[in-house]
C-alpha positions in Angstrom: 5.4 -5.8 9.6 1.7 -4.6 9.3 0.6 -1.5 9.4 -2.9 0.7 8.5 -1.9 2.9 5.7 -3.5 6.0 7.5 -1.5 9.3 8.8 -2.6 11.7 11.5 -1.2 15.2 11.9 -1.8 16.8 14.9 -1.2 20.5 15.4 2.2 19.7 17.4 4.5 17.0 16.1 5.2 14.7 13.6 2.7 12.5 11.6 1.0 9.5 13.6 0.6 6.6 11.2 -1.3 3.0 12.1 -4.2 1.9 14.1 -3.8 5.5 16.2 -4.3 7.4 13.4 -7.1 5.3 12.2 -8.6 5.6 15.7 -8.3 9.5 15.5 -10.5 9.8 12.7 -13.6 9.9 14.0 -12.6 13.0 16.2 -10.3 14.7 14.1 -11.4 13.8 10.3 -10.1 17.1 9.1 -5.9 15.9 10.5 -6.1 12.4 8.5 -5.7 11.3 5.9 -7.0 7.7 4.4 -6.7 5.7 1.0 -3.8 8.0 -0.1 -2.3 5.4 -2.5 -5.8 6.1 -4.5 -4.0 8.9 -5.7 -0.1 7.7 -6.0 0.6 9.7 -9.6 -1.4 11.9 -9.7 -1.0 15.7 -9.5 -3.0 15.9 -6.4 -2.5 17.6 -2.8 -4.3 17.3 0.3 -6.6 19.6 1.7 -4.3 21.7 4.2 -3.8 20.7 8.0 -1.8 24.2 9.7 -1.0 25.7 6.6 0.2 22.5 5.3 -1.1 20.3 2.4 0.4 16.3 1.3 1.4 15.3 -1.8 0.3 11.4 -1.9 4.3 11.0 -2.1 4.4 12.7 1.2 1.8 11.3 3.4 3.4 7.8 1.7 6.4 8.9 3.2 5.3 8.9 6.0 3.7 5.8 6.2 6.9 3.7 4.5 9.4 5.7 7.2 7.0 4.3 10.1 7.5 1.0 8.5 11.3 1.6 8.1 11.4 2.3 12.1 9.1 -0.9 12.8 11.3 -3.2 10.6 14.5 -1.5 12.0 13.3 -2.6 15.6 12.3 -6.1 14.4 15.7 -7.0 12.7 17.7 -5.2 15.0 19.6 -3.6 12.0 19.2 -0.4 9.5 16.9 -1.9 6.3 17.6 0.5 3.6 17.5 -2.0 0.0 14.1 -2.8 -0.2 11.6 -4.7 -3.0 8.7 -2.9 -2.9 5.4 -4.3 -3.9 2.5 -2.0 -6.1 -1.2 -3.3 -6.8 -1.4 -4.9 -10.3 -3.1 -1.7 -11.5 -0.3 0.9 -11.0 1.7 2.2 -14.0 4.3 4.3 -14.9 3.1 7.5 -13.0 1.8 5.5 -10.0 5.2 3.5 -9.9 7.6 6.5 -9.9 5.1 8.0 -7.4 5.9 4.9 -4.8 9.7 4.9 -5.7 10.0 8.4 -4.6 7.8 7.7 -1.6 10.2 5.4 -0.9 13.4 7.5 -1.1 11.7 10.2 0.7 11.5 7.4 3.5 15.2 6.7 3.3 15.0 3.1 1.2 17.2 2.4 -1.5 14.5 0.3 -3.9 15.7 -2.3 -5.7 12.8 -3.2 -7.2 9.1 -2.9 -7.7 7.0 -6.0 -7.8 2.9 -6.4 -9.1 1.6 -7.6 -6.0 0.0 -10.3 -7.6 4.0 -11.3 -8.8 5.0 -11.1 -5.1 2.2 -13.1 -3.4 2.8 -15.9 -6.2 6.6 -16.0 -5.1 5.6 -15.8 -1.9 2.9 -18.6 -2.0 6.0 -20.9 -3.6 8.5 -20.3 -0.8 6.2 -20.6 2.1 4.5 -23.6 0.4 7.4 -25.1 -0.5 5.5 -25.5 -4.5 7.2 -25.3 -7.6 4.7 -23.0 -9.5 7.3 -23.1 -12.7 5.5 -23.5 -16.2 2.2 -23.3 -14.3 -0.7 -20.3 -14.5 -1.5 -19.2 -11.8 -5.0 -16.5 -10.6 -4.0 -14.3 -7.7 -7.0 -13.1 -5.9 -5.7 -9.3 -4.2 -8.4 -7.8 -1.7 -6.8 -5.3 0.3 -8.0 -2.3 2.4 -8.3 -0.1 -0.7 -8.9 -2.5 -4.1 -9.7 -6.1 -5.2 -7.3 -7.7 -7.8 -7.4 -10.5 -10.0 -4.5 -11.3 -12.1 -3.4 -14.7 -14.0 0.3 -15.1 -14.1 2.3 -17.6 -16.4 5.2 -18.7 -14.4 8.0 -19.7 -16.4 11.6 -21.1 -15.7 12.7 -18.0 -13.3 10.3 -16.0 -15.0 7.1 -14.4 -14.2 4.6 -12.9 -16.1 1.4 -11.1 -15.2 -0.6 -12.0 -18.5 -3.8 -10.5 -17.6 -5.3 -8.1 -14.8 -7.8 -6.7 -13.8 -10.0 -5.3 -10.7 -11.8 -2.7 -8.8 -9.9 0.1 -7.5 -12.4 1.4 -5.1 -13.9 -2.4 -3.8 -11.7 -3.3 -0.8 -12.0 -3.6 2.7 -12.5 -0.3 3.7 -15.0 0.0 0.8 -16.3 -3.3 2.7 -16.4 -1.3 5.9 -18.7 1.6 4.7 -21.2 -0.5 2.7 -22.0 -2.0 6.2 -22.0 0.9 8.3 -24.5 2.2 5.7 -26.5 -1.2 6.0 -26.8 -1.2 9.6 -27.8 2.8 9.9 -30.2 2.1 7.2 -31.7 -0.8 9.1 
């Protein structure tokens, strides 16, 4: 399931995460918050909404347990053991930031893949391609950053030998550049 990693709090109720929250911002900018996983790790906290201010683990939280509901509805069963996938970038702090996102949201994780790892197995299953002792280059753009890693895939085993990337280039990054283009012009 899909879902726009933005998270809306309004004065009464629970967070509002997707495409309404991202549709909210225009008129309430000060309730939502965007490009949150920008700051995964680090000792940072919102500015506050009613008294309230969001560790990025928090708003995360939020995010992942909308995705837990979605998922829920889809398979028509509880999902709590989950793989869960982090741009090539993250480290330690950033990792350990998601997995307690994640327990916050009531999964049980597994495992945490480098995207770049995941959309390589990913590729193979859906392709139906044995990618074993090849090297592949991952292109990642996603709303937030633009990867590109080179993976050695081995027998069962794969390696992310080199990254590297952009962490403020991606699609919402995209987004602005052309707002600012067409307001200029």
């Amino acid at each position: 399931s899909s879902l726009r990693s933005v998270a809306y709090y309004p004065e009464n109720g629970s967070a509002v995460v997707g495409e309404v929250a991202w549709n909210t911002r225009k008129q309430f900018p000060e309730r939502v918050i965007v490009r949150i996983k920008r700051k995964m790790g680090e000792d940072y906290r919102t500015d506050p909404i009613d008294g309230n201010d969001y560790s990025p683990q928090e708003v995360s939280a939020d995010i992942l347990r909308v995705l837990k509901e979605n998922a829920e509805i889809e398979m028509g069963e509880e999902v709590t053991d989950v793989v869960i996938t982090v741009p090539a970038y993250f480290g330690e702090r950033q990792c350990a930031a998601t997995m307690e996102a994640a327990k916050m949201a009531g999964f049980n994780v597994l495992n945490i893949l480098s995207e770049p790892h995941a959309a390589a197995v990913a590729y193979s299953i859906e392709q139906a391609v044995n990618l074993t002792n090849k090297h592949v280059l991952v292109y990642d753009l996603g709303g937030g950053t633009f990867d590109v890693s080179v993976l050695e895939i081995g027998d069962g085993v794969v390696e992310v030998k080199s990254t590297s990337g952009d962490t403020h280039l991606g699609g919402d990054d995209f987004d602005q550049a052309l707002i600012t283009y067409v307001a200029d012009q």
